[in-house]
C-alpha positions as CSV (number, residue, x, y, z in Angstrom):
1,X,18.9,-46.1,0.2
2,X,15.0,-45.4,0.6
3,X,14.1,-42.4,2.9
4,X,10.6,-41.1,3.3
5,X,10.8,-37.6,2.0
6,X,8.5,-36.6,5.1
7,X,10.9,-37.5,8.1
8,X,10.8,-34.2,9.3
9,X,7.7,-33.0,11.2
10,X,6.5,-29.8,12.2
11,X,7.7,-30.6,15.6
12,X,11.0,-30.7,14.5
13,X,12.1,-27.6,13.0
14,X,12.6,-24.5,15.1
15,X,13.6,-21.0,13.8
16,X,16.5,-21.1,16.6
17,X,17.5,-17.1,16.0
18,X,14.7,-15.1,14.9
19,X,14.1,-11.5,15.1
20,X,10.8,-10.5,16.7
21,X,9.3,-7.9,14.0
22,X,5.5,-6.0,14.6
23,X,4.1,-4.7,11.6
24,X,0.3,-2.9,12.6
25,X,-1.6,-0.8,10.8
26,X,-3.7,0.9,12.9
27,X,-7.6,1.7,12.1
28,X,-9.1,4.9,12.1
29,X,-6.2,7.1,11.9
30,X,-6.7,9.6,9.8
31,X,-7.7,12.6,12.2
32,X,-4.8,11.7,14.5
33,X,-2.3,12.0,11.0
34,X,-4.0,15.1,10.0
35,X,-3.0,17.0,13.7
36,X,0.7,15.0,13.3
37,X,1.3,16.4,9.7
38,X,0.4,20.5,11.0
39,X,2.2,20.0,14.3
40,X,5.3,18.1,12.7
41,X,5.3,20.8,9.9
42,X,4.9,23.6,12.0
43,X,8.1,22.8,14.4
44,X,9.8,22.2,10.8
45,X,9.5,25.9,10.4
46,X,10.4,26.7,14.1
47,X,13.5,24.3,14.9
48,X,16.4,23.6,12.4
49,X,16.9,20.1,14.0
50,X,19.6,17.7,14.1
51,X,21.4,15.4,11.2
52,X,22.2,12.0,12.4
53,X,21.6,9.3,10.0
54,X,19.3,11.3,7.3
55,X,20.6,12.5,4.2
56,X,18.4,15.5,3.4
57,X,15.5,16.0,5.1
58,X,14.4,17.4,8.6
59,X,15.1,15.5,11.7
60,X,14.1,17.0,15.1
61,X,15.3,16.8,18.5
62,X,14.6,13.3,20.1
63,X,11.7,15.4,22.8
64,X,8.4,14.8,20.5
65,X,6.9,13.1,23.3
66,X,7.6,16.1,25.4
67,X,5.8,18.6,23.0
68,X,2.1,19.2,24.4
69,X,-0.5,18.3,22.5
70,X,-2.8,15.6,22.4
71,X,-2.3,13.5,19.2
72,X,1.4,13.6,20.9
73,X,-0.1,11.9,23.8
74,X,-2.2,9.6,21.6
75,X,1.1,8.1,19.8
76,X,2.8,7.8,22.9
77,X,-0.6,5.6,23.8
78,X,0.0,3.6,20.9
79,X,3.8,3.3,21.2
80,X,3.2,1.9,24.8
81,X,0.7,-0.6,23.7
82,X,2.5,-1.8,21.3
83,X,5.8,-2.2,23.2
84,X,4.1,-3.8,26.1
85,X,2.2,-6.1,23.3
86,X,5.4,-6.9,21.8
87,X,7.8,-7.4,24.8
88,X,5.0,-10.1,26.2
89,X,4.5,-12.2,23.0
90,X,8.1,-12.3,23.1
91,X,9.1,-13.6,26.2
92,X,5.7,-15.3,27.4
93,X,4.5,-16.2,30.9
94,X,2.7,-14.0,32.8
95,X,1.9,-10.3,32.5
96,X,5.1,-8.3,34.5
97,X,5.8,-4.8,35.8
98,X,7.8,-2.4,33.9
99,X,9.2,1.2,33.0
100,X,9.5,2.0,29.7
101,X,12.1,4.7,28.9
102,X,11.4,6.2,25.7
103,X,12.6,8.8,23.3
104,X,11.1,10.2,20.1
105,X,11.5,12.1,17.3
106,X,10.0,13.4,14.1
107,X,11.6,13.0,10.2
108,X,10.3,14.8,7.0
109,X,12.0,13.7,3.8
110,X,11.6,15.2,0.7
111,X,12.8,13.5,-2.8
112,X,16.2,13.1,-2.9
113,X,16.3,12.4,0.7
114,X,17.1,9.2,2.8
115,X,18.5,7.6,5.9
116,X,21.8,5.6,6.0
117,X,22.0,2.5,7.5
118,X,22.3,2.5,11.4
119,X,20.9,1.4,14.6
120,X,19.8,2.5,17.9
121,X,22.2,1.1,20.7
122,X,21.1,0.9,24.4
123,X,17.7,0.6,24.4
124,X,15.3,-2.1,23.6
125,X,13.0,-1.7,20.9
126,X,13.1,1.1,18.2
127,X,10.2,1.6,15.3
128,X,9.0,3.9,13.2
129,X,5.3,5.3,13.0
130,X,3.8,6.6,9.2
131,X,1.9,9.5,9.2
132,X,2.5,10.7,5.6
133,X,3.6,8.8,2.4
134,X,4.1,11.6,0.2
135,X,3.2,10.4,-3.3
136,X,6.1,8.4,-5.3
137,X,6.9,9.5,-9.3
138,X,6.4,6.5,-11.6
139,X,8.0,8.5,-14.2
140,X,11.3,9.0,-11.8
141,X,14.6,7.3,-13.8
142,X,15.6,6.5,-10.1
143,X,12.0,5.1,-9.2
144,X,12.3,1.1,-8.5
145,X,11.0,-1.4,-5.8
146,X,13.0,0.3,-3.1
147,X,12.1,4.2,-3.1
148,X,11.3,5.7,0.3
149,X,11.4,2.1,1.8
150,X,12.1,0.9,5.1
151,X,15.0,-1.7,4.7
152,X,15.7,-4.2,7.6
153,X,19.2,-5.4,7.2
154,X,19.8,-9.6,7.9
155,X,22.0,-9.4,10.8
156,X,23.2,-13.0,10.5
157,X,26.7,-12.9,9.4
158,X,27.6,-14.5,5.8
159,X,23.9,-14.8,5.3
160,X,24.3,-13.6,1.6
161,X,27.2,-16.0,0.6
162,X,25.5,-18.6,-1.2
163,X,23.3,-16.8,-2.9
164,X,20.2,-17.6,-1.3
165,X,17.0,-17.8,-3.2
166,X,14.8,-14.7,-1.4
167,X,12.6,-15.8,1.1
168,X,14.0,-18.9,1.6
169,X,17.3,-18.5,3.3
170,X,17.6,-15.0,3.3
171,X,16.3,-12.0,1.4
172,X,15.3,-8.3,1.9
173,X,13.0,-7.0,3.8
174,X,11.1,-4.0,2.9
175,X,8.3,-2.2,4.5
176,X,6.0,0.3,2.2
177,X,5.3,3.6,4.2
178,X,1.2,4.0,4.7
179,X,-0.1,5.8,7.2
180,X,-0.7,4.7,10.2
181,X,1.4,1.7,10.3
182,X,3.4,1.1,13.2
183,X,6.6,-1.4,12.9
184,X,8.9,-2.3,15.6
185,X,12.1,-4.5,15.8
186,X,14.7,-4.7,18.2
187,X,17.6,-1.8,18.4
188,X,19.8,-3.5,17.7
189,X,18.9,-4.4,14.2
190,X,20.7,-2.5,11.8
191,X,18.4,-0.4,9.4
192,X,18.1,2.2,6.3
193,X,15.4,4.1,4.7
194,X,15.7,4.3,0.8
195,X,15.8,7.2,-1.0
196,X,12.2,9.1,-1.6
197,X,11.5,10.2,-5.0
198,X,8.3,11.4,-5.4
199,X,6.4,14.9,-4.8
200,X,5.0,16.3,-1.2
201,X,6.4,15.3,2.1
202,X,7.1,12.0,3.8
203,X,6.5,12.5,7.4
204,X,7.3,9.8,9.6
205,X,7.9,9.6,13.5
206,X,10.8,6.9,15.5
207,X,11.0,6.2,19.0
208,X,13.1,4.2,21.1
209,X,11.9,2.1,24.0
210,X,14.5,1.1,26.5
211,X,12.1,-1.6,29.1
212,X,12.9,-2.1,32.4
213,X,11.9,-4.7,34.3
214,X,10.4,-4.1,37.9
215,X,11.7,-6.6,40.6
216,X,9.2,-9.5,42.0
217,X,7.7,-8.3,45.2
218,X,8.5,-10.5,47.7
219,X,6.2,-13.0,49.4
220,X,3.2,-12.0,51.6
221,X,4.0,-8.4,50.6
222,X,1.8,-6.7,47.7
223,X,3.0,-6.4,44.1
C-alpha cells in the first residue's frame, strides 16, 4: 500500500479545542512598576489581607482598582486594552459594545511562598500582571525549572495518559515572571503559581474580567 506521506494539507488540520492565551510584555514600564511596588508595599503594611489560594505571602482585598492613584488607573488602562484586544481576536467580526466587570487584587510572595491550583469561576477572563520578579537563588536545594512560575494546567481530560512527548500532545506550560508582562487566559482554566525561592519580593497584580455584551440597537435607531 503506497501513500504519499503529504496527504494532509494545512487546510486540513484544525486545533478544534484550543485555549486562547495572551502573553504581552509591555514597553516602557518601568516608572509605572516603580509607583506599583511603593503603593503595593505600602497597603502590605496597612491591610492584613485575605488567604485564598496563596500559601504564604500577602494577598489583598479584590478593590485595587478602587484604590486612587494613577498607575492604578494606568493598569486598569492596560487591563481594558488587553481584554477588549483579546475578546475580539477571539470571536472575530466586527468591533461590538460591551461592559467589562472587573475585579483586582494585589499578591507579594516571599520564598517559601506559592499559590495552589485553582480558578476563577463566573467571570470571563482572569490574568495576572508582573511588576516585581524578586531575584531567584541558584544555590537553593529546591531551586529547578519551576520556581516562582506561573503553571497553566491542560484542562483536557486524560491528556497525560500516554505519555505524550511535551509539546506535542501535551506538556506544561510555564510562564517566567518579568515585569511588565501581562498574561490572560480564560477563568475557567485551572492554574498554580510555583513556589518562590529566591531573595526580595515578588509582587504581582490578578484581575478578573467578567464581559458583557451590549444588545444590537435596533434598525434606524442609533448604536
Amino acid at each position: 500500500m503506497n501513500i504519499a506521506t503529504n496527504v494532509l494539507q494545512r487546510e486540513h488540520v484544525t486545533l478544534a479545542f484550543g485555549t486562547p492565551l495572551s502573553i504581552y510584555l509591555w514597553p516602557n514600564s518601568e516608572t509605572l512598576n516603580a509607583e506599583l511596588a511603593s503603593l503595593v508595599l505600602q497597603k502590605e503594611k496597612e491591610d492584613r489581607g485575605v488567604t485564598r489560594s496563596n500559601v504564604g505571602g500577602w494577598h489583598s482585598q479584590p478593590n485595587l482598582f478602587q484604590w486612587d492613584s494613577d498607575c492604578v488607573r494606568n493598569l486598569k488602562d492596560r487591563v481594558t486594552s488587553c481584554t477588549l484586544s483579546l475578546t475580539g481576536i477571539v470571536l472575530g467580526g466586527g468591533p461590538r459594545r460591551v461592559n467589562l466587570q472587573m475585579e483586582c487584587w494585589a499578591n507579594v510572595s516571599r520564598h517559601g511562598h506559592y499559590h495552589g491550583v485553582h480558578d476563577h469561576p463566573g467571570t470571563t477572563w482572569s490574568g495576572v500582571y508582573y511588576v516585581t520578579a524578586g531575584k531567584v537563588d541558584t544555590n537553593d536545594p529546591a531551586n529547578g525549572p519551576a520556581n516562582g512560575r506561573l503553571e497553566l494546567i491542560d484542562p483536557r481530560v486524560g491528556v497525560g495518559l500516554f505519555g505524550s512527548e511535551e509539546g506535542l500532545l501535551g506538556g506544561r506550560y510555564l510562564v517566567e515572571p518579568v515585569p511588565g508582562l501581562m498574561v490572560m487566559f480564560p477563568s475557567w482554566l485551572r492554574h498554580m503559581v510555583h513556589p518562590f525561592f529566591g531573595s526580595e519580593e515578588r509582587i504581582s497584580i490578578s484581575f478578573n474580567v467578567r464581559v458583557q455584551f451590549e444588545p444590537h440597537a435596533a434598525p434606524g435607531l442609533p448604536a
